[in-house]
ChimeraX commands (.cxc) that place a marker at each C-alpha (Angstrom):
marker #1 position 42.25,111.48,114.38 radius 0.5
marker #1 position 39.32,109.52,115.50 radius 0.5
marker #1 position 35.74,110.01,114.12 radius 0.5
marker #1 position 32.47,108.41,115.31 radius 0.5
marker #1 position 29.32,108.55,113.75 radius 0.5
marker #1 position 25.68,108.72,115.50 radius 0.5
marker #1 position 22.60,109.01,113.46 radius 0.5
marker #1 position 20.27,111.58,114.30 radius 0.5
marker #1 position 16.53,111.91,114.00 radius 0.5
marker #1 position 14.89,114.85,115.30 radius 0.5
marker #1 position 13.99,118.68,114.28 radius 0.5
marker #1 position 16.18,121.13,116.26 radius 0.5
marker #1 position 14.45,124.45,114.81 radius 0.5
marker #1 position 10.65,124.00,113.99 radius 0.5
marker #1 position 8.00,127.04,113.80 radius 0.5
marker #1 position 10.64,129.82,114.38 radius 0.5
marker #1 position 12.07,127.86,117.92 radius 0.5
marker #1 position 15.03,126.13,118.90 radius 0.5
marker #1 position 14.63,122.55,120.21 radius 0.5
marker #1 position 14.35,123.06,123.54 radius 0.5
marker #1 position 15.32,119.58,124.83 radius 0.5
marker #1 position 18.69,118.85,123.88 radius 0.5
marker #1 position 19.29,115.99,125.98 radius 0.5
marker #1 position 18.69,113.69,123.65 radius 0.5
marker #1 position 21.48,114.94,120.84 radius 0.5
marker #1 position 24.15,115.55,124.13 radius 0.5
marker #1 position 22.91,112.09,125.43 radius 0.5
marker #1 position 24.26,110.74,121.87 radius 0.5
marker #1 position 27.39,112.60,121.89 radius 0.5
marker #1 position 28.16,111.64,125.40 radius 0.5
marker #1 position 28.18,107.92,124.05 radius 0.5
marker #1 position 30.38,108.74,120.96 radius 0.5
marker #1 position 32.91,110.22,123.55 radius 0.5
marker #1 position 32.97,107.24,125.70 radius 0.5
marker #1 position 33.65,104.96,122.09 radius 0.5
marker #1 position 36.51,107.80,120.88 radius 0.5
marker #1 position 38.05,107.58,124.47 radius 0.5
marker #1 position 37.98,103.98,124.22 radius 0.5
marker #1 position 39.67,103.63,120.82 radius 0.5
marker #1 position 42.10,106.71,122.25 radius 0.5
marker #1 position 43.18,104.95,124.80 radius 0.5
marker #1 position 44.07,102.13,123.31 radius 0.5
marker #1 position 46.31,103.86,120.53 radius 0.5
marker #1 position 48.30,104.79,123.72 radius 0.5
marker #1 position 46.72,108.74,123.85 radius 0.5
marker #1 position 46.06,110.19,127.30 radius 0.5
marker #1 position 42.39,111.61,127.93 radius 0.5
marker #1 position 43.32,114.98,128.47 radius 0.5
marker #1 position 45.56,115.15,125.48 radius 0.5
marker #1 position 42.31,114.88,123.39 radius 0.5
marker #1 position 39.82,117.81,121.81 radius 0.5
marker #1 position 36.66,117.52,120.29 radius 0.5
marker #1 position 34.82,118.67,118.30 radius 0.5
marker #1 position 31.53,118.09,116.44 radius 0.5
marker #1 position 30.39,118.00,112.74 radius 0.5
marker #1 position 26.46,118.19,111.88 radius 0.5
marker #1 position 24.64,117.06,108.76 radius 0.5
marker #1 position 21.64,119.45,109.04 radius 0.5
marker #1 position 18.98,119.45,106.41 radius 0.5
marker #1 position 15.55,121.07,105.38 radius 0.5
marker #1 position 12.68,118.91,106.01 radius 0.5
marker #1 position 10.51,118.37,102.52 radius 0.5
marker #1 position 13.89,119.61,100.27 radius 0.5
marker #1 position 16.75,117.89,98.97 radius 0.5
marker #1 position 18.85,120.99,100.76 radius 0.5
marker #1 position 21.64,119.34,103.23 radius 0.5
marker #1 position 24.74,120.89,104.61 radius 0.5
marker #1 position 27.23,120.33,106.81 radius 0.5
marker #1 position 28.21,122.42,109.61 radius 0.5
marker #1 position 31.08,122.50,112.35 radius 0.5
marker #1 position 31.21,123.42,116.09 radius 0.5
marker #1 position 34.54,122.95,118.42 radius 0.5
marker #1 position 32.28,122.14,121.24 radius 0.5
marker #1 position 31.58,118.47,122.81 radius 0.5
marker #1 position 27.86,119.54,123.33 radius 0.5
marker #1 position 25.08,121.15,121.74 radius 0.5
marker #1 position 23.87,124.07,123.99 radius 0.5
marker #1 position 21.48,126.97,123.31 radius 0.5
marker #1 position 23.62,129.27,121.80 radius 0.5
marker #1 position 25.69,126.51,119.85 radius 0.5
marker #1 position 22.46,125.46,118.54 radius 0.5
marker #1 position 21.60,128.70,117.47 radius 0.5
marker #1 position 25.13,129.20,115.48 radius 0.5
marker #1 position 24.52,125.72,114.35 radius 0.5
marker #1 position 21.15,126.86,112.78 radius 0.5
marker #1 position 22.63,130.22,111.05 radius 0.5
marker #1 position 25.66,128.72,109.62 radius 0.5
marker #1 position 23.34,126.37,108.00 radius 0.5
marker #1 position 21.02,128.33,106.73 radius 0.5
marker #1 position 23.74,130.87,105.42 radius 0.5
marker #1 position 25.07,128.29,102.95 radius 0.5
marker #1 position 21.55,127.71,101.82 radius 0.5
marker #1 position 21.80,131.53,100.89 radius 0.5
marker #1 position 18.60,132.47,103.04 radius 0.5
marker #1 position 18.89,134.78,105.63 radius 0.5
marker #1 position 20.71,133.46,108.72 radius 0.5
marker #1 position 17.80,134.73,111.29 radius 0.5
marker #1 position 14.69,133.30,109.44 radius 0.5
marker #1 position 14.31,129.83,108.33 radius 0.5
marker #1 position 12.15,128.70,105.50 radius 0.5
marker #1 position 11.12,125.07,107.28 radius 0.5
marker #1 position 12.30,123.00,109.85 radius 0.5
marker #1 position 15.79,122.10,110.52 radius 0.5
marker #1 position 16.55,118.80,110.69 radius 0.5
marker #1 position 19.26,117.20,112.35 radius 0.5
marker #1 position 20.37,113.78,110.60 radius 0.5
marker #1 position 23.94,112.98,111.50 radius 0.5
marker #1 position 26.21,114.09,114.41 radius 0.5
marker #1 position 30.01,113.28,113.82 radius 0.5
marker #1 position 32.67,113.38,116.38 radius 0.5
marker #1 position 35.96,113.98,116.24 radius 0.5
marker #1 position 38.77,113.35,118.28 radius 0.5
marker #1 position 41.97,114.88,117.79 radius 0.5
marker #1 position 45.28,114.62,119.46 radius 0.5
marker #1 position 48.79,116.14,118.81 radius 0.5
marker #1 position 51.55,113.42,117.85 radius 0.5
marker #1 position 55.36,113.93,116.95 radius 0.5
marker #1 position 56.26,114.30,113.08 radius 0.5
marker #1 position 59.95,112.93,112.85 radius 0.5
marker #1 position 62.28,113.92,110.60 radius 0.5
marker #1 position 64.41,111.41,108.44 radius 0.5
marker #1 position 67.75,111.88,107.79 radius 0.5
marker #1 position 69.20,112.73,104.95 radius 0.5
marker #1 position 72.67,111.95,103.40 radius 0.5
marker #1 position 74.80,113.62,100.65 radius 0.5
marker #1 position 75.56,111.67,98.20 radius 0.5
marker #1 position 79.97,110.06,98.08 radius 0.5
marker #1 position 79.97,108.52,94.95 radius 0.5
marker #1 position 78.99,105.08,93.36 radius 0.5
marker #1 position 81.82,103.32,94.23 radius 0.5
marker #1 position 81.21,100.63,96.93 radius 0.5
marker #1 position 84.41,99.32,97.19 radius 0.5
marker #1 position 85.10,100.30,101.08 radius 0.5
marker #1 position 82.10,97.58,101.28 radius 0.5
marker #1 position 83.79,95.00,99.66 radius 0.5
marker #1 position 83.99,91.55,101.91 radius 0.5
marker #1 position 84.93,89.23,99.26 radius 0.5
marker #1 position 83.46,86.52,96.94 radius 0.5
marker #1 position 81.35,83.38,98.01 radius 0.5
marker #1 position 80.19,80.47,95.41 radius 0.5
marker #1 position 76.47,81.04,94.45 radius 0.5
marker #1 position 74.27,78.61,92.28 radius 0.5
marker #1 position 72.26,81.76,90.12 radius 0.5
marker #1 position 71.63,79.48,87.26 radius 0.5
marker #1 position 71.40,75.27,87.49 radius 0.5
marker #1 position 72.31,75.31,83.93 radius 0.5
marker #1 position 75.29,77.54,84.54 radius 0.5
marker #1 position 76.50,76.11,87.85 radius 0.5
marker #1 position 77.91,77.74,90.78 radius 0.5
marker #1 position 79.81,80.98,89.88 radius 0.5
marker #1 position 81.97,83.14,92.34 radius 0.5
marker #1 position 79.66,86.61,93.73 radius 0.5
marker #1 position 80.50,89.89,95.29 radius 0.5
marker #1 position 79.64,89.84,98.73 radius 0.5
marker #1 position 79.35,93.66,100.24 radius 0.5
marker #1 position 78.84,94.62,103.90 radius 0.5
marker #1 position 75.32,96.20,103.66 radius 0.5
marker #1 position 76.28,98.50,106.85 radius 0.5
marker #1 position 79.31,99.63,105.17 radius 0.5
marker #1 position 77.50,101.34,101.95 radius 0.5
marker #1 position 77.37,105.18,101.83 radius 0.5
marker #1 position 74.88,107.36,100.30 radius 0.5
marker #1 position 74.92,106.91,96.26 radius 0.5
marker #1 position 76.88,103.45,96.55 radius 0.5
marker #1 position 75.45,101.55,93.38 radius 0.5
marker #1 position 76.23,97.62,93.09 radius 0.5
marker #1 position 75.87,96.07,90.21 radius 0.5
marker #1 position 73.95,92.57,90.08 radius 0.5
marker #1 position 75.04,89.36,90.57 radius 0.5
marker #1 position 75.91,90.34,94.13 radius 0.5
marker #1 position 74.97,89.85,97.55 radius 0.5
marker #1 position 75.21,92.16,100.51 radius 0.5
marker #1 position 75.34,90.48,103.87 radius 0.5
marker #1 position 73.79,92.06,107.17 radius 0.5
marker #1 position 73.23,90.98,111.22 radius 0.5
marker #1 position 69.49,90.18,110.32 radius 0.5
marker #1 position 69.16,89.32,106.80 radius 0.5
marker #1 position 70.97,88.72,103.34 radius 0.5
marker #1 position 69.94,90.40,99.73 radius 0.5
marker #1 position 70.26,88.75,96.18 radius 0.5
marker #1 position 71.08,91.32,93.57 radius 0.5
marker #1 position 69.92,89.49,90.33 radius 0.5
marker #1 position 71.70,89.75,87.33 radius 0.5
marker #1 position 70.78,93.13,85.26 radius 0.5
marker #1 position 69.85,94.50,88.39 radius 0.5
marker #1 position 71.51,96.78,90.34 radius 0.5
marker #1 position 71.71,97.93,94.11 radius 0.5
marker #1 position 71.36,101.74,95.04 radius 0.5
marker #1 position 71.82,103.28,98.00 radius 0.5
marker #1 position 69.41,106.82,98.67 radius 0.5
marker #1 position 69.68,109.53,100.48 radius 0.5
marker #1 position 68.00,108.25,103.36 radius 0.5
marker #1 position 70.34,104.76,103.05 radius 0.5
marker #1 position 67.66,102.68,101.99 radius 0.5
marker #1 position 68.84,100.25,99.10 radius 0.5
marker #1 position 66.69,100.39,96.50 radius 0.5
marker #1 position 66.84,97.13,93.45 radius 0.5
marker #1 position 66.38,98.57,90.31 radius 0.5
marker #1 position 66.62,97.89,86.50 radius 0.5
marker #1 position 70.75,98.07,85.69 radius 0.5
marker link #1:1,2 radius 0.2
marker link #1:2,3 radius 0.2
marker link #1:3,4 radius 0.2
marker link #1:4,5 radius 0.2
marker link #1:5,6 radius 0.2
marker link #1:6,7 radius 0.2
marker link #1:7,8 radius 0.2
marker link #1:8,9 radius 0.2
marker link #1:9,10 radius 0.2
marker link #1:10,11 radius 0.2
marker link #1:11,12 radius 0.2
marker link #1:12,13 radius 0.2
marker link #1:13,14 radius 0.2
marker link #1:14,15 radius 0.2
marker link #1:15,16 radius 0.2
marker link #1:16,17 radius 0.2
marker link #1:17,18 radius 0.2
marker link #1:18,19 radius 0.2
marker link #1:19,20 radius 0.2
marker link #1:20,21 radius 0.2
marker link #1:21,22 radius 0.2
marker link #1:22,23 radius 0.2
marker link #1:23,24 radius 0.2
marker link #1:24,25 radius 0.2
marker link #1:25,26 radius 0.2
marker link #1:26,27 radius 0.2
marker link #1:27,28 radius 0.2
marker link #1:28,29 radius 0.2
marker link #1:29,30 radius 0.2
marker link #1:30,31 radius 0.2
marker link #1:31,32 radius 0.2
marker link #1:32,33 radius 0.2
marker link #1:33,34 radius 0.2
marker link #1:34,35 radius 0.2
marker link #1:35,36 radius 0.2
marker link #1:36,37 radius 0.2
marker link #1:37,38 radius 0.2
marker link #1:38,39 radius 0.2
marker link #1:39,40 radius 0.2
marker link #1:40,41 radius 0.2
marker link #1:41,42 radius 0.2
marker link #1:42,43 radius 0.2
marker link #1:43,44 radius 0.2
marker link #1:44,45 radius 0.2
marker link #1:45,46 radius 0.2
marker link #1:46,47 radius 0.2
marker link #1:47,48 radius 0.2
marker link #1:48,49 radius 0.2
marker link #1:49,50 radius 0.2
marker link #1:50,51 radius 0.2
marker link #1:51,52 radius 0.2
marker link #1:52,53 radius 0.2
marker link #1:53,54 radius 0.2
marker link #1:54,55 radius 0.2
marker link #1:55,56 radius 0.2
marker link #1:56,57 radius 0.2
marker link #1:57,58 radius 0.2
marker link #1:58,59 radius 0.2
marker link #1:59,60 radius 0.2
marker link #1:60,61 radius 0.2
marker link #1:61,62 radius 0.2
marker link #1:62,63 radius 0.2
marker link #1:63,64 radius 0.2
marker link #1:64,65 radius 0.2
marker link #1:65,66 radius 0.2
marker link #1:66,67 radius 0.2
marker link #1:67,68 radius 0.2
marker link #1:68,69 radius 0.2
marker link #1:69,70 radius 0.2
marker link #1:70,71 radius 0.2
marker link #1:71,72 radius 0.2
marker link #1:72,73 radius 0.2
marker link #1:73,74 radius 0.2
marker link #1:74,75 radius 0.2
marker link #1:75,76 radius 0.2
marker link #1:76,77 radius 0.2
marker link #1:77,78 radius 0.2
marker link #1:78,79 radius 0.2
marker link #1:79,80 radius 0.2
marker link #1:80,81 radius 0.2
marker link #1:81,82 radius 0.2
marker link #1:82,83 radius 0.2
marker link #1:83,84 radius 0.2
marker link #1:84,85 radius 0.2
marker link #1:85,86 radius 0.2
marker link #1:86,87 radius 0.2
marker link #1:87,88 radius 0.2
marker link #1:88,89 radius 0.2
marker link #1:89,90 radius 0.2
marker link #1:90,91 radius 0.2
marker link #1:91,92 radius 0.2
marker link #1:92,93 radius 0.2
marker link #1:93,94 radius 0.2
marker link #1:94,95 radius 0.2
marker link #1:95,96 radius 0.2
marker link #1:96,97 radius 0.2
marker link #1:97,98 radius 0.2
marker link #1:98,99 radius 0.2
marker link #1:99,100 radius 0.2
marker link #1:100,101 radius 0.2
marker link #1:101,102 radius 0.2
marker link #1:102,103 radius 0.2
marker link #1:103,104 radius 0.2
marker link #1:104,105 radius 0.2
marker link #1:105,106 radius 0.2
marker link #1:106,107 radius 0.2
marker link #1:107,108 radius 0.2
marker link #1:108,109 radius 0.2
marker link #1:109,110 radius 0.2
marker link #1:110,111 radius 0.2
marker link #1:111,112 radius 0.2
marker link #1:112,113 radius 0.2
marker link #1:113,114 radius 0.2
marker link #1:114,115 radius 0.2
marker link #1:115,116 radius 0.2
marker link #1:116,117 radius 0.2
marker link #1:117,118 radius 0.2
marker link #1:118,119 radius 0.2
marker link #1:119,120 radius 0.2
marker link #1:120,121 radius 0.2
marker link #1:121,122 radius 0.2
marker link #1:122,123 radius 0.2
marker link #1:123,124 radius 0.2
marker link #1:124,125 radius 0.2
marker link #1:125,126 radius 0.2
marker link #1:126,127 radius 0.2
marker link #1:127,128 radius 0.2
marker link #1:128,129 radius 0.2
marker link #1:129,130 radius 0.2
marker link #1:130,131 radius 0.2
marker link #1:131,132 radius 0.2
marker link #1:132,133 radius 0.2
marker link #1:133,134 radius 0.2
marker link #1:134,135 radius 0.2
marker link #1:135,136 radius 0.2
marker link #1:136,137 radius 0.2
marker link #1:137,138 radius 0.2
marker link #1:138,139 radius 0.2
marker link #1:139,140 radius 0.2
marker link #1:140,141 radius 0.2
marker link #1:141,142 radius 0.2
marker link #1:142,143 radius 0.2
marker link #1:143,144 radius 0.2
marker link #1:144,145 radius 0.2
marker link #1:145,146 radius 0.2
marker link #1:146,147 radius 0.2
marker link #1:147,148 radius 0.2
marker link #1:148,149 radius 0.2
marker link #1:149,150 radius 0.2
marker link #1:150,151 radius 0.2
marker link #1:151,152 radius 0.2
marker link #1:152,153 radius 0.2
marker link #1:153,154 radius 0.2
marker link #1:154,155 radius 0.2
marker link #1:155,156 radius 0.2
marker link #1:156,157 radius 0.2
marker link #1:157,158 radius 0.2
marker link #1:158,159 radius 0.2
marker link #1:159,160 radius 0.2
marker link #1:160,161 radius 0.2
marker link #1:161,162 radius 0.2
marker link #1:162,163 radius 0.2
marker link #1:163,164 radius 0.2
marker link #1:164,165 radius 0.2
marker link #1:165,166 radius 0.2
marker link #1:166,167 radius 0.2
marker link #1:167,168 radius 0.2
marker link #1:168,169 radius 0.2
marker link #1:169,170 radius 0.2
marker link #1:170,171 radius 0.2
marker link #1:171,172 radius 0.2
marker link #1:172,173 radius 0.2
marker link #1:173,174 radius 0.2
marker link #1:174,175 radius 0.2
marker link #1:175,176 radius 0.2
marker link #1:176,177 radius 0.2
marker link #1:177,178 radius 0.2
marker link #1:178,179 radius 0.2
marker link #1:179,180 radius 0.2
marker link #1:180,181 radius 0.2
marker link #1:181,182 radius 0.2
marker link #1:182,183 radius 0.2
marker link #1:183,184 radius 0.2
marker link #1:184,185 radius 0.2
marker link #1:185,186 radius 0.2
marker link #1:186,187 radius 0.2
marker link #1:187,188 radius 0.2
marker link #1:188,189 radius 0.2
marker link #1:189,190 radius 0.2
marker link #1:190,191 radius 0.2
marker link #1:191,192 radius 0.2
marker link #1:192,193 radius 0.2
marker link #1:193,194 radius 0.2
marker link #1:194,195 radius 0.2
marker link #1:195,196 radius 0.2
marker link #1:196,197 radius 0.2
marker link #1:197,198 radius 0.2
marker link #1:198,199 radius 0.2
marker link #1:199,200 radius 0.2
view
């Protein structure tokens, strides 16, 4: 989701009337649309893929009274403005037809939205600790200078199951990279076969 700000500055409901001249506000959302489409587009989203819609931070000029009210429009029209007005003045708690002051409009907020794929990540039942199908070997590793070189495990990373659990010194080999199981460590294998180093 997307969301551009514009600040506002203008009375939308003064002396019992709606702001007749909305131009202005739409003028401002226009340009917020243009900047969402922008920053859209370049996430990779297509512009008809995208909805819009609008959040207001209305206010009552002379109070500290502020609320914020939504429309799923990309414009403010007449009768938008009118539900605009009502909602706001319902979560005052004053009756939605009259207002007490004038209505201010201070922010405008747009949102873009656009559906995406949520993927699912596999999952693995668990075979046991044992990792010996994974077993390559031994290779000569200097862990310690004090202690010398000292023969190592060596396991085939793409060869662990779910629940495998090596205990540390070891080292698992892979096509792109090759771990270090310290000492008092140990090497487990979750459901989703990440391998996760943690305290033996």
């Amino acid at each position: 989701m997307q969301a551009v700000t514009g600040e506002m500055d203008g009375a939308i409901h003064t002396a019992g009337a709606y702001c007749s001249d909305l131009e202005a506000f739409n003028a401002v959302v226009r340009g917020m649309v243009e900047r969402a489409l922008t920053d859209m587009r370049g996430e990779g989203f297509l512009p008809e893929q995208i909805t819009f819609s609008i959040e207001a931070e209305l206010s009552l000029e002379g109070t500290s009274h502020c609320a914020l009210v939504c429309l799923a429009t990309g414009s403010l029209q007449g009768d938008s403005l009118a539900s605009m007005c009502s909602d706001f003045m319902g979560q005052l708690g004053h009756p939605r037809e009259k207002s007490p002051g004038n209505i201010m409009l201070d922010v405008l907020r747009l949102k873009a939205q656009c559906p995406t794929r949520h993927y699912v990540t596999a999952t693995f039942e668990p075979l046991g600790e044992n990792p010996e199908a994974a077993f390559k070997g031994t290779r000569l590793a200097l862990l310690d200078i004090s202690l010398g070189f000292r023969e190592v495990p060596v396991y085939e990373q793409s060869r662990l199951k779910c629940g495998n659990t090596i205990g540390g010194p070891a080292i698992l080999d892979s096509d792109d990279t090759t771990v270090l199981v310290p000492a008092h460590r140990k090497y487990a294998v979750d459901k989703h076969l990440n391998g996760v180093i943690q305290e033996a």
